[in-house]
Backbone atoms as SQL, in Angstrom:
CREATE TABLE atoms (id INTEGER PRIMARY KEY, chain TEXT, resi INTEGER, resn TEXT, atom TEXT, x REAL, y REAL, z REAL);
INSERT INTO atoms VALUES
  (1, 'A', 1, 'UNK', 'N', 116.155, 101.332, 105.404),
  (2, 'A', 1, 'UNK', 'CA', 116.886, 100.095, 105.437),
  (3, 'A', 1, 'UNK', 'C', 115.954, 98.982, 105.019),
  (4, 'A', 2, 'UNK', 'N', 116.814, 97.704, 104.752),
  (5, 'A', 2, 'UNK', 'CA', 115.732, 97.008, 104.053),
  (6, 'A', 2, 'UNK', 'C', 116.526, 95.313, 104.602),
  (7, 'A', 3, 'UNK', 'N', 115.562, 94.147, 105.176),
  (8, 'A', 3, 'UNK', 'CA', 116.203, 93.234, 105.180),
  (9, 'A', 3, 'UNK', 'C', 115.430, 92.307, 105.133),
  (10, 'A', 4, 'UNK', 'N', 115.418, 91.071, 105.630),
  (11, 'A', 4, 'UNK', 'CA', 114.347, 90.075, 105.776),
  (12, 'A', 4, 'UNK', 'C', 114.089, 90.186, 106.807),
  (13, 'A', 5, 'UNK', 'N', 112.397, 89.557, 106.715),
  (14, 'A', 5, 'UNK', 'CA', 111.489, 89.370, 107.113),
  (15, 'A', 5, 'UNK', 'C', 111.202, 87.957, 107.829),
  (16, 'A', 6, 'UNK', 'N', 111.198, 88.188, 109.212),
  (17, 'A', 6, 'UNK', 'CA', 110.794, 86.625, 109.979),
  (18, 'A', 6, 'UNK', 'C', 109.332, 85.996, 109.254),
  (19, 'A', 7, 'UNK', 'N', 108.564, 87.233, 108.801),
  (20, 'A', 7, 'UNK', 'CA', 107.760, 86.194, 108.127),
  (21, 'A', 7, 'UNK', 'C', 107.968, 85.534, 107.171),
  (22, 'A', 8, 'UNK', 'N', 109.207, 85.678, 105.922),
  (23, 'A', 8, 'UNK', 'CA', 109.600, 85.183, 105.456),
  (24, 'A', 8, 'UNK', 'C', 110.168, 83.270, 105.313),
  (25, 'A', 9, 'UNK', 'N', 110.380, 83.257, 106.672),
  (26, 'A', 9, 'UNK', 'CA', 110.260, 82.022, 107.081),
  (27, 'A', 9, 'UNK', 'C', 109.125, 80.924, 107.092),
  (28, 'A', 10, 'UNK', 'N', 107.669, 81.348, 107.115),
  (29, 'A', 10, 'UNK', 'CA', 106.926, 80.378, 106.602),
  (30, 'A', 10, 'UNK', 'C', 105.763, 80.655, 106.073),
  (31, 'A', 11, 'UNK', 'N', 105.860, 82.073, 105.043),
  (32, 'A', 11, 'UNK', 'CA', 105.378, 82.307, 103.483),
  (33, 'A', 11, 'UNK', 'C', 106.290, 82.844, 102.871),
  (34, 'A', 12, 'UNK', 'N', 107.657, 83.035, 102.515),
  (35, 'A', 12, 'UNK', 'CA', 108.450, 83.557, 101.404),
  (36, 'A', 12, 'UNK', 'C', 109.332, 82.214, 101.179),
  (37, 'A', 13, 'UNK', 'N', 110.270, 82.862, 100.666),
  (38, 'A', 13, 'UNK', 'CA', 111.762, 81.851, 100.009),
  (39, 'A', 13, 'UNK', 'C', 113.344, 82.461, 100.245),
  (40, 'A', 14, 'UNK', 'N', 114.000, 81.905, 100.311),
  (41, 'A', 14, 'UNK', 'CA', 114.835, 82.174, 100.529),
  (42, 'A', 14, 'UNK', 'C', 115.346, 82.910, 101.208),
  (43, 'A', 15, 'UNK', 'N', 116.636, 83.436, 101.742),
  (44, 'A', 15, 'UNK', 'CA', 116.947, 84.434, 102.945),
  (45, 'A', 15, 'UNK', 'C', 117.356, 83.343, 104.232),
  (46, 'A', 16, 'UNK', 'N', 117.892, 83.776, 105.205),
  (47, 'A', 16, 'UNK', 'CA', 118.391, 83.062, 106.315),
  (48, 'A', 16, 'UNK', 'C', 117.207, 82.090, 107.047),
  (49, 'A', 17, 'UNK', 'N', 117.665, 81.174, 107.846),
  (50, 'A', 17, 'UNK', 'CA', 116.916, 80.336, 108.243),
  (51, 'A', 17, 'UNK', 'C', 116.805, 80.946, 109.634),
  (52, 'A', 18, 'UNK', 'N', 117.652, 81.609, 110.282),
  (53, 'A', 18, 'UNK', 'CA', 117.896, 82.021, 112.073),
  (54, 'A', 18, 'UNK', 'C', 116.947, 83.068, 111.781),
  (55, 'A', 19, 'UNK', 'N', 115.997, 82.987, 112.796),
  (56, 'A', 19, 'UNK', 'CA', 114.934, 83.791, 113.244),
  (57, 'A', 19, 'UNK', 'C', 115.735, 84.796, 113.804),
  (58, 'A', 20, 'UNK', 'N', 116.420, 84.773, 114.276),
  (59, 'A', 20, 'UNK', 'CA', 117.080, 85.641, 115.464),
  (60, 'A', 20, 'UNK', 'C', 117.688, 86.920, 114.834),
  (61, 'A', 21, 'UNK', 'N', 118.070, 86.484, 112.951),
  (62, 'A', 21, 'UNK', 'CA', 118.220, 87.371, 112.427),
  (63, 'A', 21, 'UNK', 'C', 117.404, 88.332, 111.689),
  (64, 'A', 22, 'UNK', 'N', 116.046, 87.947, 111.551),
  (65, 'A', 22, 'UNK', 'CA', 115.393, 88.549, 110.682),
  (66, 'A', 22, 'UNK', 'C', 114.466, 89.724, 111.285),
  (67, 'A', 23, 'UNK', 'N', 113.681, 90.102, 110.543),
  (68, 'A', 23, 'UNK', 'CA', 113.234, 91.816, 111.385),
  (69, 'A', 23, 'UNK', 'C', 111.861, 91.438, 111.172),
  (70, 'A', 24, 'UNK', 'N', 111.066, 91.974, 112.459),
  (71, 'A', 24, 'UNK', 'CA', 109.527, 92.192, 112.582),
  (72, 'A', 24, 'UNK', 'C', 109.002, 93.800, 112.478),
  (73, 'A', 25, 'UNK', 'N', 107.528, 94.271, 112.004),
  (74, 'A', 25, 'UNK', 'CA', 107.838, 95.717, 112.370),
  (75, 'A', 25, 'UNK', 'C', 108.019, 95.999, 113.882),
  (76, 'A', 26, 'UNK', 'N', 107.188, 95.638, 114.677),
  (77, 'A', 26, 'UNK', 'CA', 106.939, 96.140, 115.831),
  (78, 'A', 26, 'UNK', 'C', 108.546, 96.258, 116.572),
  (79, 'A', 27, 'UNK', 'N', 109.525, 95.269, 115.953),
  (80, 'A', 27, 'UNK', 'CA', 110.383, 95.304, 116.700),
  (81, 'A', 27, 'UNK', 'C', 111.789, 96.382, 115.833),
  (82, 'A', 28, 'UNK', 'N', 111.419, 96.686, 115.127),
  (83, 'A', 28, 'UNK', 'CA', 112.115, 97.791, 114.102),
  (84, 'A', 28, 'UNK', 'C', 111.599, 99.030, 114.641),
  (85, 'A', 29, 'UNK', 'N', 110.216, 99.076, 114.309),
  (86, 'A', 29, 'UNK', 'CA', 109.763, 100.779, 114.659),
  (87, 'A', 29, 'UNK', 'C', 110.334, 101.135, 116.170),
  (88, 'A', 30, 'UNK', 'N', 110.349, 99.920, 117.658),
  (89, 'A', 30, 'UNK', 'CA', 110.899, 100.154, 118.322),
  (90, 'A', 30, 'UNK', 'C', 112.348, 100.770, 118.479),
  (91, 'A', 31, 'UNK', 'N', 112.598, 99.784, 117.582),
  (92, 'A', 31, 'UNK', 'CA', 114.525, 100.413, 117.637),
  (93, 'A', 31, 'UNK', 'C', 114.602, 101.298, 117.325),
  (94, 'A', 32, 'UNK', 'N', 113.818, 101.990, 115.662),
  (95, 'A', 32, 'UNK', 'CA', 113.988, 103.317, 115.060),
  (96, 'A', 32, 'UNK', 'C', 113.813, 104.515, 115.965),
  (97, 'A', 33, 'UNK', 'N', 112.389, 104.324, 116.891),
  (98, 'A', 33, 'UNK', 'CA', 112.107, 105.026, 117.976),
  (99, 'A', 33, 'UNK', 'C', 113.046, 105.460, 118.724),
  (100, 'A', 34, 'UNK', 'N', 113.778, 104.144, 119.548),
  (101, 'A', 34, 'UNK', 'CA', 114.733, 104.358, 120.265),
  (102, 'A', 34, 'UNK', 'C', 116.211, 105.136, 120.132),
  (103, 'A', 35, 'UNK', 'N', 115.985, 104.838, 118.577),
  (104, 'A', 35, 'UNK', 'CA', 117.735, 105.635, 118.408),
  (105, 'A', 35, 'UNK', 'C', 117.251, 107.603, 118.193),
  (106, 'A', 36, 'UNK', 'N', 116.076, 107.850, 118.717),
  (107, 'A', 36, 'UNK', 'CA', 115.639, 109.068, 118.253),
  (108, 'A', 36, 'UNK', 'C', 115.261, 109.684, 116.890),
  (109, 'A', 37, 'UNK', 'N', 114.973, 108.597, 116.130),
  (110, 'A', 37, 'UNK', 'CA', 114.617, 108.617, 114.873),
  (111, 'A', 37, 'UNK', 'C', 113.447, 108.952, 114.530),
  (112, 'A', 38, 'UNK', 'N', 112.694, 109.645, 113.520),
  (113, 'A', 38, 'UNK', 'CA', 111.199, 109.773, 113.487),
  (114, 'A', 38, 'UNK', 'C', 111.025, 108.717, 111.851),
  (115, 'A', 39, 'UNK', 'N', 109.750, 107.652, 112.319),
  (116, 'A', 39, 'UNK', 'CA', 109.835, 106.590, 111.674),
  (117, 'A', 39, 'UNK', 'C', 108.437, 107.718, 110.126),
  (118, 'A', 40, 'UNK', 'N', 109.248, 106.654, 109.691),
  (119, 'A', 40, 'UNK', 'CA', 107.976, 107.655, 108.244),
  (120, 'A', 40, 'UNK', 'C', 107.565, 106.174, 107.610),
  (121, 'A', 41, 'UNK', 'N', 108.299, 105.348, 107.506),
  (122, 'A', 41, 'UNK', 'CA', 107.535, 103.538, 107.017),
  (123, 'A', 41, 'UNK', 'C', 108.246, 102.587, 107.820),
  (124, 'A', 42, 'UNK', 'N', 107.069, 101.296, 107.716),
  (125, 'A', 42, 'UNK', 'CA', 108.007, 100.523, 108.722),
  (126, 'A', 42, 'UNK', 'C', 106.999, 98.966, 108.121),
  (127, 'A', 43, 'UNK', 'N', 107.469, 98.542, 107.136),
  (128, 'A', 43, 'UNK', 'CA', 106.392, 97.354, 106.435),
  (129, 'A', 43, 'UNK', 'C', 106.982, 96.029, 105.439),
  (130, 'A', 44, 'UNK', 'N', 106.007, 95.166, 105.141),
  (131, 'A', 44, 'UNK', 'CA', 106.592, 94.487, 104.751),
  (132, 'A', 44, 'UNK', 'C', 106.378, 94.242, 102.978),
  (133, 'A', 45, 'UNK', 'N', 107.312, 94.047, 102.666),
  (134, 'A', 45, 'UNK', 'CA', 107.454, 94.160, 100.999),
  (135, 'A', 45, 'UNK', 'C', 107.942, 92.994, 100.220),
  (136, 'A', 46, 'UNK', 'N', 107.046, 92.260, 99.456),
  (137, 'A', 46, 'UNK', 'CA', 107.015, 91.452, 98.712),
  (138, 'A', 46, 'UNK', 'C', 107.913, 91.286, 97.654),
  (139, 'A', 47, 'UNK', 'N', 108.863, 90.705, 96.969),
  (140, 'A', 47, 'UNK', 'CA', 109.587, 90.961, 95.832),
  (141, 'A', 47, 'UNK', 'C', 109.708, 89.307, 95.019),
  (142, 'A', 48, 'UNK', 'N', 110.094, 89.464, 94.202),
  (143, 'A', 48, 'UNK', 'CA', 109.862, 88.018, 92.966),
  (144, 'A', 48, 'UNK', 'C', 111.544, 87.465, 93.628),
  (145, 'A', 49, 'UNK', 'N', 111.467, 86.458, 93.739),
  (146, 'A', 49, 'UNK', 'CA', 112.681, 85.827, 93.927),
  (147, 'A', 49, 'UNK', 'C', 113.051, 84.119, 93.222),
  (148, 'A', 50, 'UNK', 'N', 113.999, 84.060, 92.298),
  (149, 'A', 50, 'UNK', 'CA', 113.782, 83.388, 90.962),
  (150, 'A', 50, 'UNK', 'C', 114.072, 82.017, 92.328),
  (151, 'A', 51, 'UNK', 'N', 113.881, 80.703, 91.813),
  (152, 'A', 51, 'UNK', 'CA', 113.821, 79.592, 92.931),
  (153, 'A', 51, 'UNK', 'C', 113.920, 78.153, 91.361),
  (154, 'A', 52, 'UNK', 'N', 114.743, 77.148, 91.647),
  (155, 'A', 52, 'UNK', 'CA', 114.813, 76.016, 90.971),
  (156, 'A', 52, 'UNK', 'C', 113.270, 75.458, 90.300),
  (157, 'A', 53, 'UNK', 'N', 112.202, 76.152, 91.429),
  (158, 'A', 53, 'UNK', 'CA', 110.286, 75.905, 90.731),
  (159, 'A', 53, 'UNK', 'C', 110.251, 77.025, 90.487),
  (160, 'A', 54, 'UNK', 'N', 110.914, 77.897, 89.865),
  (161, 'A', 54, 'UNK', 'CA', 110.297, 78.918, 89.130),
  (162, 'A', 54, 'UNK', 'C', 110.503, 80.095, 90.283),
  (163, 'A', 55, 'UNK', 'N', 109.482, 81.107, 89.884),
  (164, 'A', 55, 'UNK', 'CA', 109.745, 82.670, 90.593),
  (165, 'A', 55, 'UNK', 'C', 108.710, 82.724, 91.963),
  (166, 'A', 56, 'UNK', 'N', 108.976, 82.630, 92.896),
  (167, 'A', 56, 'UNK', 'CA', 108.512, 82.688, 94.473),
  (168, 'A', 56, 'UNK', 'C', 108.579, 84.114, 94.920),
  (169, 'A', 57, 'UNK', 'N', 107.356, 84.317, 95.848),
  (170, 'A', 57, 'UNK', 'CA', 107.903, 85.440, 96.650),
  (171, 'A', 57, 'UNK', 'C', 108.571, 85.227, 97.599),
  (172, 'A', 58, 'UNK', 'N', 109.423, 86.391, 97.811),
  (173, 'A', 58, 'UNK', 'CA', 110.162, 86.729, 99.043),
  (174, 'A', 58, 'UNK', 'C', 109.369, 87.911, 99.836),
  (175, 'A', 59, 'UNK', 'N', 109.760, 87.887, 101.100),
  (176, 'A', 59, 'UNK', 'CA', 109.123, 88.929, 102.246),
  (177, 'A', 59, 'UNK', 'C', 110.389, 89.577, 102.922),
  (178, 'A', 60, 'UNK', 'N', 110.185, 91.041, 102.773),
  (179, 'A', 60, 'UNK', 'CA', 111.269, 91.286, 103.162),
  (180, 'A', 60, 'UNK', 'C', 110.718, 92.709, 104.051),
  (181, 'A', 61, 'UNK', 'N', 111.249, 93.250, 105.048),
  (182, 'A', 61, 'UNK', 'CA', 111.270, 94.635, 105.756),
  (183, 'A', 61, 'UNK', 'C', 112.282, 95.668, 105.038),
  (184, 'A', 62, 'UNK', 'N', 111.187, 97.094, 105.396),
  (185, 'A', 62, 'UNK', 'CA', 111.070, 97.753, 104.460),
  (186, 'A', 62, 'UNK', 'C', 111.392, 98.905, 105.950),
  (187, 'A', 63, 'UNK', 'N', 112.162, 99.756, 106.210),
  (188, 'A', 63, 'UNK', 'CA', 111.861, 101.041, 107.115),
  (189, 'A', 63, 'UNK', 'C', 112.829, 102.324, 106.846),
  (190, 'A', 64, 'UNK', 'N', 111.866, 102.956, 107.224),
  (191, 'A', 64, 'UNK', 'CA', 112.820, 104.969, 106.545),
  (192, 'A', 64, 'UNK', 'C', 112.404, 105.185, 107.500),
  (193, 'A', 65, 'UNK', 'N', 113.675, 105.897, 108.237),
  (194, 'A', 65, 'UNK', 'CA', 113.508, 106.984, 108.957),
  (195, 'A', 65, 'UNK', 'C', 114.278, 108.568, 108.798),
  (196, 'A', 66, 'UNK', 'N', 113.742, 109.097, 109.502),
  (197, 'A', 66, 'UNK', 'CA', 114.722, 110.277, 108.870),
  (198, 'A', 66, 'UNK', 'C', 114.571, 111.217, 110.904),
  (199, 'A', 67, 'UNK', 'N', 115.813, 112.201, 110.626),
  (200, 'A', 67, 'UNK', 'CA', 115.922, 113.131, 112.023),
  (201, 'A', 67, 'UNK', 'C', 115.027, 114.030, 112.409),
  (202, 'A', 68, 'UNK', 'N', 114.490, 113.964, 113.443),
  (203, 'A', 68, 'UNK', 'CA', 113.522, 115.020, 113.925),
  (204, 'A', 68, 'UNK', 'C', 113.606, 116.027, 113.190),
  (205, 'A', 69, 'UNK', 'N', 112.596, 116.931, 112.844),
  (206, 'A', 69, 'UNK', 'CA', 112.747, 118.378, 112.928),
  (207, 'A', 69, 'UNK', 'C', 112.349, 119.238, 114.005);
């Protein structure tokens, strides 16, 4: 799954302003954990995001999990 990043809020661009919505790892790998998931990445990923000054980064969360074996 992939979404924004609370750090995004004050080094990226664009994406929601509510903290409340955005994802940290520590608090992802928890959840992934919790739903019995075995986490394989859990990070944050940079992408070009075009902006009225030109091309900015964005910060966004990055996590795969996949089912026990």
């Amino acid at each position: 799954m992939i979404g924004h990043a609370r750090r995004n809020l004050t080094e990226g661009v664009g994406g929601p302003r509510d903290p409340g919505v955005l994802w940290e790892p520590a608090d992802i790998h928890r959840e992934i954990e919790s739903l019995g998931l075995s986490v394989q990445r859990v990070e944050y990923v940079r992408r070009p995001a075009e902006t009225p000054d030109g091309v900015k980064e964005a910060i966004d969360m990055l996590a795969r999990a996949e089912l026990p074996r």
